[in-house]
mmCIF file of the N, C-alpha and C atoms, coordinates in Angstrom:
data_MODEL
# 
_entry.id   MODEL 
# 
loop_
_atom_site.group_PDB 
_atom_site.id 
_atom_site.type_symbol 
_atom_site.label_atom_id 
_atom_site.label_alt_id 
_atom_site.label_comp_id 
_atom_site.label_asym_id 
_atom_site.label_entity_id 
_atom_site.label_seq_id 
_atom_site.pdbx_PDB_ins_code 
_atom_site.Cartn_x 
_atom_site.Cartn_y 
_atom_site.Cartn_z 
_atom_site.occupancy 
_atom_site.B_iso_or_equiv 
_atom_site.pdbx_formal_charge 
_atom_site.auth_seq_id 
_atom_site.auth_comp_id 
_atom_site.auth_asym_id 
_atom_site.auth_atom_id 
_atom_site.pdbx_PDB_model_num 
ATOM 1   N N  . UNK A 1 1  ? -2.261 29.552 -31.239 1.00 0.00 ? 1  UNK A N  1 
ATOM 2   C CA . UNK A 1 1  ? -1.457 29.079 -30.141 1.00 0.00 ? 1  UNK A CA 1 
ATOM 3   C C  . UNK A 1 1  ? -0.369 28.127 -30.606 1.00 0.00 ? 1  UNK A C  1 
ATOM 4   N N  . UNK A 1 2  ? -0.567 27.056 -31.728 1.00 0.00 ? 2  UNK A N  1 
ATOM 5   C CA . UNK A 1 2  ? 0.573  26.827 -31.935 1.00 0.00 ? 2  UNK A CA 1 
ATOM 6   C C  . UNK A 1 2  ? 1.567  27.166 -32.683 1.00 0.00 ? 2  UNK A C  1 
ATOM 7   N N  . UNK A 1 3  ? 1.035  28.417 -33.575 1.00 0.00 ? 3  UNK A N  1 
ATOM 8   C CA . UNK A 1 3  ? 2.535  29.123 -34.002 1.00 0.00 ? 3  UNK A CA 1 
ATOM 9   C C  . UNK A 1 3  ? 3.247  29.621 -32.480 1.00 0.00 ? 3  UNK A C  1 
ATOM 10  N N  . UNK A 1 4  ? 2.623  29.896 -31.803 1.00 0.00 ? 4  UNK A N  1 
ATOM 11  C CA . UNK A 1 4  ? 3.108  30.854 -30.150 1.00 0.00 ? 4  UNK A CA 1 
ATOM 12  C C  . UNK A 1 4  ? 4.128  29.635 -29.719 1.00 0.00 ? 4  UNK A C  1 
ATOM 13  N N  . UNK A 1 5  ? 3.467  28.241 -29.762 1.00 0.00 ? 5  UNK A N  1 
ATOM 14  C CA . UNK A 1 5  ? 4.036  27.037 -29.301 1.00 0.00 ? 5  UNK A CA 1 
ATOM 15  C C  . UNK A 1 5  ? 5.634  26.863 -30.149 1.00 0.00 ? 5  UNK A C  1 
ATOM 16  N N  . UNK A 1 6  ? 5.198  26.965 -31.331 1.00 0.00 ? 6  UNK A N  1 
ATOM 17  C CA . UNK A 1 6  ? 6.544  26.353 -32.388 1.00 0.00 ? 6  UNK A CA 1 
ATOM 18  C C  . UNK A 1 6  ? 7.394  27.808 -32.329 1.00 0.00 ? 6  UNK A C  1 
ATOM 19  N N  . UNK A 1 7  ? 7.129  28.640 -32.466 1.00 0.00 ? 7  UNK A N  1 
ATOM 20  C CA . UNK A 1 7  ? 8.266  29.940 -32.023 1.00 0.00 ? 7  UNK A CA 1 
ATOM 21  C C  . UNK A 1 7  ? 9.054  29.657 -31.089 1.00 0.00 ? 7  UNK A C  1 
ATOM 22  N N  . UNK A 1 8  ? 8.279  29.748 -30.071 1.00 0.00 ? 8  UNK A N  1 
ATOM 23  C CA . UNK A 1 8  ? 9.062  29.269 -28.806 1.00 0.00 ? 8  UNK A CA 1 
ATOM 24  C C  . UNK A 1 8  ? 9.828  28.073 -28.559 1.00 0.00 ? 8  UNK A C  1 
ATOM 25  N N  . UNK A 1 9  ? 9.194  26.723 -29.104 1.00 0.00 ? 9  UNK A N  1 
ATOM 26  C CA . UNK A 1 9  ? 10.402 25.678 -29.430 1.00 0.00 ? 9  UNK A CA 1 
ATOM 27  C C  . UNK A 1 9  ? 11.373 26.239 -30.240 1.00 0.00 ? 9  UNK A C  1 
ATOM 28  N N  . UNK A 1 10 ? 11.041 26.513 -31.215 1.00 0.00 ? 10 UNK A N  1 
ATOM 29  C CA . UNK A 1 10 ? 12.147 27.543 -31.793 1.00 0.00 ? 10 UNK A CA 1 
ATOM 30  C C  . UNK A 1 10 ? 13.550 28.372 -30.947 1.00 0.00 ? 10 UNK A C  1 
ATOM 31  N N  . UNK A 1 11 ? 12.894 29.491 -30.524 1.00 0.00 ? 11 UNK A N  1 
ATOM 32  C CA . UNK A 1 11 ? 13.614 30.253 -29.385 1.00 0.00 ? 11 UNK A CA 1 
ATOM 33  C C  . UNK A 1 11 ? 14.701 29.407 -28.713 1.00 0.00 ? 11 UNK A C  1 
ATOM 34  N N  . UNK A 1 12 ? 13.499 27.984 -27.607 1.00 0.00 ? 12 UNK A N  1 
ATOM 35  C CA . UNK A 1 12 ? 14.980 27.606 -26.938 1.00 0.00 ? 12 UNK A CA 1 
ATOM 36  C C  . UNK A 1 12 ? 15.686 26.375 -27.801 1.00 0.00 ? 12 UNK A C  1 
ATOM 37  N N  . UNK A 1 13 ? 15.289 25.906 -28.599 1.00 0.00 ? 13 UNK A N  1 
ATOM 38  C CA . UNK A 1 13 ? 16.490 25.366 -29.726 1.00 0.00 ? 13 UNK A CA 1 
ATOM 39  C C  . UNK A 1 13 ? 17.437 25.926 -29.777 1.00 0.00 ? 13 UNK A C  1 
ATOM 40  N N  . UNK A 1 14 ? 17.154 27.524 -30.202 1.00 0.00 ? 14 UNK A N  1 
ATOM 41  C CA . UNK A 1 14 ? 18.016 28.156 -30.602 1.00 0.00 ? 14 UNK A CA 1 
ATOM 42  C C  . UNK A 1 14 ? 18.958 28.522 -29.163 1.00 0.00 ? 14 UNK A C  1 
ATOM 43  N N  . UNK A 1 15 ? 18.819 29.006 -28.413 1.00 0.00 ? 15 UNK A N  1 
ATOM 44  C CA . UNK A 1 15 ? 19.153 28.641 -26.939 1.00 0.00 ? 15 UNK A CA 1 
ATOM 45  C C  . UNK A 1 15 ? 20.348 27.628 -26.508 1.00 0.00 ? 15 UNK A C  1 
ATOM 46  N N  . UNK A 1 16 ? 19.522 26.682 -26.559 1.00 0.00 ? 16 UNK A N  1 
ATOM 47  C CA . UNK A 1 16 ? 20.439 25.267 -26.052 1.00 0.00 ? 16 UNK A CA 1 
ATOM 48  C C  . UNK A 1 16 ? 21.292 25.321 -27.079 1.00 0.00 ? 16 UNK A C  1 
ATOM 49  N N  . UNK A 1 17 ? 21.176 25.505 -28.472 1.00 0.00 ? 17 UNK A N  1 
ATOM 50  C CA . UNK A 1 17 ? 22.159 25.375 -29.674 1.00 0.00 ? 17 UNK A CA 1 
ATOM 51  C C  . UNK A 1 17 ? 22.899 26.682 -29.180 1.00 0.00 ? 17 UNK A C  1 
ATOM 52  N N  . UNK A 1 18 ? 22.799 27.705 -28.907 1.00 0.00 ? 18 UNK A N  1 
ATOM 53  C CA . UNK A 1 18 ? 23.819 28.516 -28.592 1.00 0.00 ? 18 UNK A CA 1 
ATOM 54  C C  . UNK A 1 18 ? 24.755 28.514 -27.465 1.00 0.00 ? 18 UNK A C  1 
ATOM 55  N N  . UNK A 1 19 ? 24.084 27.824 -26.098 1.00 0.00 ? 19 UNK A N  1 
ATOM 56  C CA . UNK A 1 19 ? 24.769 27.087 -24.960 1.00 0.00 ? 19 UNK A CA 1 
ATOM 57  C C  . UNK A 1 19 ? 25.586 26.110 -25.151 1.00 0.00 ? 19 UNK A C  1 
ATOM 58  N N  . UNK A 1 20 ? 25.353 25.133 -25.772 1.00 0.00 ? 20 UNK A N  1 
ATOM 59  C CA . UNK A 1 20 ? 25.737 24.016 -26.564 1.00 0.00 ? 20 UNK A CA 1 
ATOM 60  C C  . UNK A 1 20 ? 27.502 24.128 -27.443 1.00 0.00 ? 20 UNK A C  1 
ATOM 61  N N  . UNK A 1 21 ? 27.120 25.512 -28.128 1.00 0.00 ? 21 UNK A N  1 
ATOM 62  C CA . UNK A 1 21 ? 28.495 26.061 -28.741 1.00 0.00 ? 21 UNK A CA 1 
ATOM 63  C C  . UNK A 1 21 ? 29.194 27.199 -27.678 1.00 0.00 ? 21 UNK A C  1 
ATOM 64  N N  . UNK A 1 22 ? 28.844 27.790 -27.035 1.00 0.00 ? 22 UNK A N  1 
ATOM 65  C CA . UNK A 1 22 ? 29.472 28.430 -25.699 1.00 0.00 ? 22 UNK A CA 1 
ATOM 66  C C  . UNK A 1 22 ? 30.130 27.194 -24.830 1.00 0.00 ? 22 UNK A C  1 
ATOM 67  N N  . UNK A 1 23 ? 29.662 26.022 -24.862 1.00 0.00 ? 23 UNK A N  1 
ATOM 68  C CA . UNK A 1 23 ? 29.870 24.861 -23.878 1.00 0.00 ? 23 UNK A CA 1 
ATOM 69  C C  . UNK A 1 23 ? 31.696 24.526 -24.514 1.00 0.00 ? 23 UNK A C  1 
ATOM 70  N N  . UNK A 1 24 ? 31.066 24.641 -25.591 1.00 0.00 ? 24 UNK A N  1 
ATOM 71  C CA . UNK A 1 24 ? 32.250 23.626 -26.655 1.00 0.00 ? 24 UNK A CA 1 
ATOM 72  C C  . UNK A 1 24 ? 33.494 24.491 -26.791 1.00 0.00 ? 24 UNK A C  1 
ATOM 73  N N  . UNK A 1 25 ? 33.282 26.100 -27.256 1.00 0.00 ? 25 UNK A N  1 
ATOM 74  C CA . UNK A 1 25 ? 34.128 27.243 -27.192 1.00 0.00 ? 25 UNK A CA 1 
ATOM 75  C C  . UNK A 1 25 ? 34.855 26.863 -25.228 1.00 0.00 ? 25 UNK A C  1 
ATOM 76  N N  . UNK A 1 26 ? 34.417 26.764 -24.584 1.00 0.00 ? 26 UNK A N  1 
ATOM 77  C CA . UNK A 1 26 ? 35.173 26.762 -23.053 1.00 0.00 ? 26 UNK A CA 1 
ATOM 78  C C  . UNK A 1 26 ? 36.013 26.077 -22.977 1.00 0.00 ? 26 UNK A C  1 
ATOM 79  N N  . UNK A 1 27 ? 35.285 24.364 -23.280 1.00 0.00 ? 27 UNK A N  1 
ATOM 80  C CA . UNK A 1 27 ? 36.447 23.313 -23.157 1.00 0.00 ? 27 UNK A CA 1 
ATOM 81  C C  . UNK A 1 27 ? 37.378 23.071 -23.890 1.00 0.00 ? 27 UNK A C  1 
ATOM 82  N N  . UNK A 1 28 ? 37.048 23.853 -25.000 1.00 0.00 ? 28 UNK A N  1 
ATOM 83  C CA . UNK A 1 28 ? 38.973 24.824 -26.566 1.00 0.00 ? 28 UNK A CA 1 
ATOM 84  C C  . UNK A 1 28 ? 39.482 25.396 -25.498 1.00 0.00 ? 28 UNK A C  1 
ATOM 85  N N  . UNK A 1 29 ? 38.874 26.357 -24.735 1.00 0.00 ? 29 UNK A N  1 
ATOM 86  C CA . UNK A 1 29 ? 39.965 27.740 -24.517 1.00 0.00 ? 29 UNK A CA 1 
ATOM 87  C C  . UNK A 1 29 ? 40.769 26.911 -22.954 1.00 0.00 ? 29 UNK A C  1 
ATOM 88  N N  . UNK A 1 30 ? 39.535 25.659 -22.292 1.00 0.00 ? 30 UNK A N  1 
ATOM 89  C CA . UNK A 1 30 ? 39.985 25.599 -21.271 1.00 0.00 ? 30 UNK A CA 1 
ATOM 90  C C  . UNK A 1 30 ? 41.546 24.601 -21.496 1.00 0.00 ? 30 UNK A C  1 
ATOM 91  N N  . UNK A 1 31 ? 41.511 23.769 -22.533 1.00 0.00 ? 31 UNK A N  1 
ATOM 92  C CA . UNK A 1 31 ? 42.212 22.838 -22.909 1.00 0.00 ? 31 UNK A CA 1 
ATOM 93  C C  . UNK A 1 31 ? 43.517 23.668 -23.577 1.00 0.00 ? 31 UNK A C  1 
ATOM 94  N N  . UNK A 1 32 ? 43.501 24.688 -24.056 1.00 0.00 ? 32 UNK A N  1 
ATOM 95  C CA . UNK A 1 32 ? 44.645 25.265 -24.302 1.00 0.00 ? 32 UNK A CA 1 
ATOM 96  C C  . UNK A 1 32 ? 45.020 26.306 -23.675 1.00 0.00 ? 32 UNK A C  1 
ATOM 97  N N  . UNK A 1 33 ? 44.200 26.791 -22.586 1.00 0.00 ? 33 UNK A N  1 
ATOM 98  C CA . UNK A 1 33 ? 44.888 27.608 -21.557 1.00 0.00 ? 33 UNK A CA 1 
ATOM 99  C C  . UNK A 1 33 ? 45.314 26.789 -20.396 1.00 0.00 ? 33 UNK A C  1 
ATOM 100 N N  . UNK A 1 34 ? 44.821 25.710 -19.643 1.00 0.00 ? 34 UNK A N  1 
ATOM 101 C CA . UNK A 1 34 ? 45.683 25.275 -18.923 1.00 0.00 ? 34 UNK A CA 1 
ATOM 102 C C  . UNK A 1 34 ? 46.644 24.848 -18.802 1.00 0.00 ? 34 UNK A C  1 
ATOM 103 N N  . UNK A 1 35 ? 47.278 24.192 -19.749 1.00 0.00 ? 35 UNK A N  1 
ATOM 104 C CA . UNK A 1 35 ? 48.591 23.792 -19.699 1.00 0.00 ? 35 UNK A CA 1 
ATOM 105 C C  . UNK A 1 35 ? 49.596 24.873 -19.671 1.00 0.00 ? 35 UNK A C  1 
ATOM 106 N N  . UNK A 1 36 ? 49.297 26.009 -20.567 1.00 0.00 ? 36 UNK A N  1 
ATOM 107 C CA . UNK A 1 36 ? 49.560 27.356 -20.053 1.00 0.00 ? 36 UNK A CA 1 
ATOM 108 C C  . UNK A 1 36 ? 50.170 28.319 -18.633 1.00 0.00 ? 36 UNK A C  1 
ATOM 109 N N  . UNK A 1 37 ? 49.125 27.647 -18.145 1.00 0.00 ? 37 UNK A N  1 
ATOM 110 C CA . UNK A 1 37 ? 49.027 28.254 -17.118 1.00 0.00 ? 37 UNK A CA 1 
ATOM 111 C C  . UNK A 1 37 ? 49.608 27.634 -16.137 1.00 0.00 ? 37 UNK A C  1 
ATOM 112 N N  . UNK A 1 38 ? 49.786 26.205 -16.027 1.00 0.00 ? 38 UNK A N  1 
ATOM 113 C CA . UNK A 1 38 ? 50.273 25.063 -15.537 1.00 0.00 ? 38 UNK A CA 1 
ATOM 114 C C  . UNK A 1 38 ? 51.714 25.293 -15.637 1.00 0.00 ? 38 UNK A C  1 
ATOM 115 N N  . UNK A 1 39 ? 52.534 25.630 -16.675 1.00 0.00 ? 39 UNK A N  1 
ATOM 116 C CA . UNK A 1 39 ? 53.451 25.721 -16.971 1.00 0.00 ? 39 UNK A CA 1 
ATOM 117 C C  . UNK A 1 39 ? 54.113 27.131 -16.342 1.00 0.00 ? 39 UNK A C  1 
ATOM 118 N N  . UNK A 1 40 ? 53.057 27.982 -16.394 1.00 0.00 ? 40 UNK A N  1 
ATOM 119 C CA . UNK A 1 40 ? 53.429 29.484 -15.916 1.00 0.00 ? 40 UNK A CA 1 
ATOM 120 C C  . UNK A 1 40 ? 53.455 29.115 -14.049 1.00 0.00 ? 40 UNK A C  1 
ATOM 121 N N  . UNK A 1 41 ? 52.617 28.617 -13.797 1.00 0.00 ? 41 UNK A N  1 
ATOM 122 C CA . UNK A 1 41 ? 52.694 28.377 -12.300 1.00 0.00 ? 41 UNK A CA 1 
ATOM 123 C C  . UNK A 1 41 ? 54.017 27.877 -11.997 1.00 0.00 ? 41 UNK A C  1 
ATOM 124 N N  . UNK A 1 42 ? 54.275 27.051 -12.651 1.00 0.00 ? 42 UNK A N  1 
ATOM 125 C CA . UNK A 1 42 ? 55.385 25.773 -11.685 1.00 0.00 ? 42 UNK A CA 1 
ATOM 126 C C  . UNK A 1 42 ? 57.048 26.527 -12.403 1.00 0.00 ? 42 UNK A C  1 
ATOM 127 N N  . UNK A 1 43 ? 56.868 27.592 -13.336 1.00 0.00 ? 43 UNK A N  1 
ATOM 128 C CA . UNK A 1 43 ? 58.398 28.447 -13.674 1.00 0.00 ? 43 UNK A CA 1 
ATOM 129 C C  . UNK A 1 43 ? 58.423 29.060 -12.291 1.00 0.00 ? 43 UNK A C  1 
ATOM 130 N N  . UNK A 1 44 ? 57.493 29.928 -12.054 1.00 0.00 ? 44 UNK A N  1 
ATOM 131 C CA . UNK A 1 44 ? 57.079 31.131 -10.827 1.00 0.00 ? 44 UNK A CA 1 
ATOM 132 C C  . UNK A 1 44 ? 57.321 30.139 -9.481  1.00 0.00 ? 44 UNK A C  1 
ATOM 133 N N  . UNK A 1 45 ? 56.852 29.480 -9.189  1.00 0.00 ? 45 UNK A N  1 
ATOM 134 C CA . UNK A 1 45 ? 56.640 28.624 -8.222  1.00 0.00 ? 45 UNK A CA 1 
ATOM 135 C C  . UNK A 1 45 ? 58.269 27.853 -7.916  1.00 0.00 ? 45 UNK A C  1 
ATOM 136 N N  . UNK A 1 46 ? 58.692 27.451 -8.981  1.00 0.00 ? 46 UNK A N  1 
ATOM 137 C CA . UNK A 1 46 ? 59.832 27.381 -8.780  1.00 0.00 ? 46 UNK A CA 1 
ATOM 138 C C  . UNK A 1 46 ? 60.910 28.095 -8.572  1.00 0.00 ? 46 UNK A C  1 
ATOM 139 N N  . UNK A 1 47 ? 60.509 29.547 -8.809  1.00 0.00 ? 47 UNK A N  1 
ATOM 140 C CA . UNK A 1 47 ? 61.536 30.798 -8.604  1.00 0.00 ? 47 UNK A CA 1 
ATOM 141 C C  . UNK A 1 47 ? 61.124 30.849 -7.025  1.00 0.00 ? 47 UNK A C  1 
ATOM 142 N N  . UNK A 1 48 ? 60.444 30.559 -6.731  1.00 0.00 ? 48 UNK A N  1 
ATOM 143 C CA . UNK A 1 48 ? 60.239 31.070 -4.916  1.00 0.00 ? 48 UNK A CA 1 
ATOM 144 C C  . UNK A 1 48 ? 60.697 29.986 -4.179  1.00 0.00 ? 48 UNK A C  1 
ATOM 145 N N  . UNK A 1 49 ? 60.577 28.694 -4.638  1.00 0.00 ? 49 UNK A N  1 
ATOM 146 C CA . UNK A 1 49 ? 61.234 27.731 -4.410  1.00 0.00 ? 49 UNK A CA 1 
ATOM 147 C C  . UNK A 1 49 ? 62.863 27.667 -3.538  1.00 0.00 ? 49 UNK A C  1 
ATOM 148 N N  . UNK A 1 50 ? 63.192 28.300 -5.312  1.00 0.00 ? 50 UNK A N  1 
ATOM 149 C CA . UNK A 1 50 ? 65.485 28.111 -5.056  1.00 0.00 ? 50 UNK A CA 1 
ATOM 150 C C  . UNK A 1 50 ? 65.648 29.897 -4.151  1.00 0.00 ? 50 UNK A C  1 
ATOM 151 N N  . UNK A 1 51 ? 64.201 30.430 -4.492  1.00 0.00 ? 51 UNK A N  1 
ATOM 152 C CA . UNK A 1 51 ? 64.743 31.621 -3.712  1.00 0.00 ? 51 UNK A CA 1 
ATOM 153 C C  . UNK A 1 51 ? 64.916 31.485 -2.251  1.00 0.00 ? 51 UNK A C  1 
ATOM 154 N N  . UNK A 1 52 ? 64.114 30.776 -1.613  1.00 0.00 ? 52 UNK A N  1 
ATOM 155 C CA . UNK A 1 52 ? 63.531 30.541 0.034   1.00 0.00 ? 52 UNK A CA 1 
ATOM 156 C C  . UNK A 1 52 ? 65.091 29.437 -0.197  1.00 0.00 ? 52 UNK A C  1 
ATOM 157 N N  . UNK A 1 53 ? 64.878 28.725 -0.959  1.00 0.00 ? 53 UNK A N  1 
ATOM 158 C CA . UNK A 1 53 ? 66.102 27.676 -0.287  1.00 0.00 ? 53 UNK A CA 1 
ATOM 159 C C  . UNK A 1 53 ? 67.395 28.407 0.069   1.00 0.00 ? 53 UNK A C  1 
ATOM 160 N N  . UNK A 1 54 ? 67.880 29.324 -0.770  1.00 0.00 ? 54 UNK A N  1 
ATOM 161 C CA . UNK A 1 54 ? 69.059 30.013 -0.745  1.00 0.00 ? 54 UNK A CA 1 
ATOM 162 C C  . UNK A 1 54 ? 68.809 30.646 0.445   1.00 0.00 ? 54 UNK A C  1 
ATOM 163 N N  . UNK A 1 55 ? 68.164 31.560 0.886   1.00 0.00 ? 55 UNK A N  1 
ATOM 164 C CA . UNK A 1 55 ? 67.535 32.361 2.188   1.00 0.00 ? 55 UNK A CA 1 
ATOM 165 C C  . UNK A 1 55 ? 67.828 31.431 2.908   1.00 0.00 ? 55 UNK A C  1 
ATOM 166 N N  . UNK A 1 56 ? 66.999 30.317 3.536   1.00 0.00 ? 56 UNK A N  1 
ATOM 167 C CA . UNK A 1 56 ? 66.962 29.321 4.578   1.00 0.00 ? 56 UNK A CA 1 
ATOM 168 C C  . UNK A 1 56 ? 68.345 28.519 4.316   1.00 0.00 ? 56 UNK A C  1 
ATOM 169 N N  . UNK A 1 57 ? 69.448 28.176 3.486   1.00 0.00 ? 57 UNK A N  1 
ATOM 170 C CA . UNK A 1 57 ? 70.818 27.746 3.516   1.00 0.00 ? 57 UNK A CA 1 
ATOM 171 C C  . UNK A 1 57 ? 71.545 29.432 4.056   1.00 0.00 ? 57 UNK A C  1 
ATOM 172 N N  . UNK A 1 58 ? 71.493 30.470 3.661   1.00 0.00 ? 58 UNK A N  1 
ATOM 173 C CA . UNK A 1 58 ? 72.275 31.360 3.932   1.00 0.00 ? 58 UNK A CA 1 
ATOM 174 C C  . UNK A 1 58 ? 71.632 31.545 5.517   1.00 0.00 ? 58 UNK A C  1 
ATOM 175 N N  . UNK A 1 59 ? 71.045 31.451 6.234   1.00 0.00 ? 59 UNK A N  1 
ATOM 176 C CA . UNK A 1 59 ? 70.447 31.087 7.558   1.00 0.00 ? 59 UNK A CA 1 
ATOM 177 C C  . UNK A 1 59 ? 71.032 30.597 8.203   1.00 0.00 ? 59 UNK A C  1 
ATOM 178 N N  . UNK A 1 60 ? 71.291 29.232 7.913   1.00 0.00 ? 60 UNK A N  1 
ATOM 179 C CA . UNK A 1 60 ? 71.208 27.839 8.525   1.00 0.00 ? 60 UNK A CA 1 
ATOM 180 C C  . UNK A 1 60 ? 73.297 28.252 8.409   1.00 0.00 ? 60 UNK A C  1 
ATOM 181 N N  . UNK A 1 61 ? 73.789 28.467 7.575   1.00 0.00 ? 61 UNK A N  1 
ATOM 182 C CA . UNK A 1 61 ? 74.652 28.903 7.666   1.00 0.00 ? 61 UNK A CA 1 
ATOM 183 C C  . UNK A 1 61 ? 75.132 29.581 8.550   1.00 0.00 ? 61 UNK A C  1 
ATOM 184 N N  . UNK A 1 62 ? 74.965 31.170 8.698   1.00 0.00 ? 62 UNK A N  1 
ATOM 185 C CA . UNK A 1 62 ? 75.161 31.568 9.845   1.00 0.00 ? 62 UNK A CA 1 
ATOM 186 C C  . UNK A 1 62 ? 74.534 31.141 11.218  1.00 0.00 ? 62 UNK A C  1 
ATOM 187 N N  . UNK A 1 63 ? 74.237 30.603 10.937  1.00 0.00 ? 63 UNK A N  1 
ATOM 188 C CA . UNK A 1 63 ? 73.802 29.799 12.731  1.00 0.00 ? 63 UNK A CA 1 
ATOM 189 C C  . UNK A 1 63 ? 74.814 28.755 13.182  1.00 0.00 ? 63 UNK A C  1 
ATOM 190 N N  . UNK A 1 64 ? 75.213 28.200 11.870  1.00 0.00 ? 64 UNK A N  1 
ATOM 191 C CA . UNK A 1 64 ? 76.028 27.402 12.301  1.00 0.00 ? 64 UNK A CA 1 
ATOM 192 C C  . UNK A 1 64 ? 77.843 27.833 12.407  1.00 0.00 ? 64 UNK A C  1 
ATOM 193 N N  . UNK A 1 65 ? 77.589 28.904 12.103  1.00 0.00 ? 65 UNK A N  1 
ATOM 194 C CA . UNK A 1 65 ? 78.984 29.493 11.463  1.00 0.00 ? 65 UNK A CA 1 
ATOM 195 C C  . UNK A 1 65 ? 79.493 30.113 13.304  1.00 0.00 ? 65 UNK A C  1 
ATOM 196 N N  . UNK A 1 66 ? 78.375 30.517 13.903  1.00 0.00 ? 66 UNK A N  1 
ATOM 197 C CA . UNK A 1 66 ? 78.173 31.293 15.093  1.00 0.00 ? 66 UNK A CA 1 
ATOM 198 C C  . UNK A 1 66 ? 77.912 30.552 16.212  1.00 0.00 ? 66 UNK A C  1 
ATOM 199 N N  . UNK A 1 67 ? 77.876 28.904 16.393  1.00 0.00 ? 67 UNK A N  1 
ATOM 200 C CA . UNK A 1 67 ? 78.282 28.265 17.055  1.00 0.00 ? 67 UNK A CA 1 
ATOM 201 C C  . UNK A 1 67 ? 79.809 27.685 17.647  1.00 0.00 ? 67 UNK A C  1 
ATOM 202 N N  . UNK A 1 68 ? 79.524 27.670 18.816  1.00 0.00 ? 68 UNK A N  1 
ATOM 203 C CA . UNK A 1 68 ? 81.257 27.686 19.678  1.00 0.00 ? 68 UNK A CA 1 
ATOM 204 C C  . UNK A 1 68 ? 82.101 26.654 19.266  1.00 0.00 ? 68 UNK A C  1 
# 
């Protein structure tokens, strides 16, 4: 029974040590993909931005262009 015992400490050692480096691999990929992505948002985000503004000035324009 206690080889059954020490295997199995074994096992989830090995476990938590593999969670442990899955943990560590995330907060790499998360730390160099967000800024990424951060950056990709607010280009895009800003294209819909000057797009709606131009729309809502070319609007606001003729409304006012079409007043008496």
């Amino acid at each position: 029974m206690a080889g059954t015992r020490s295997a199995a400490g074994g096992m989830d050692n090995s476990i938590t040590a593999l969670l442990t480096q899955l943990s560590e691999r995330n907060r790499d990929a998360e730390a160099r993909l967000i800024p990424q992505i951060h950056e990709e948002f607010s280009r895009v985000a800003g294209h819909y931005v000057k797009r709606d503004w131009s729309m809502a000035r070319a609007w606001l324009k003729g409304e006012l262009s079409s007043q008496p």
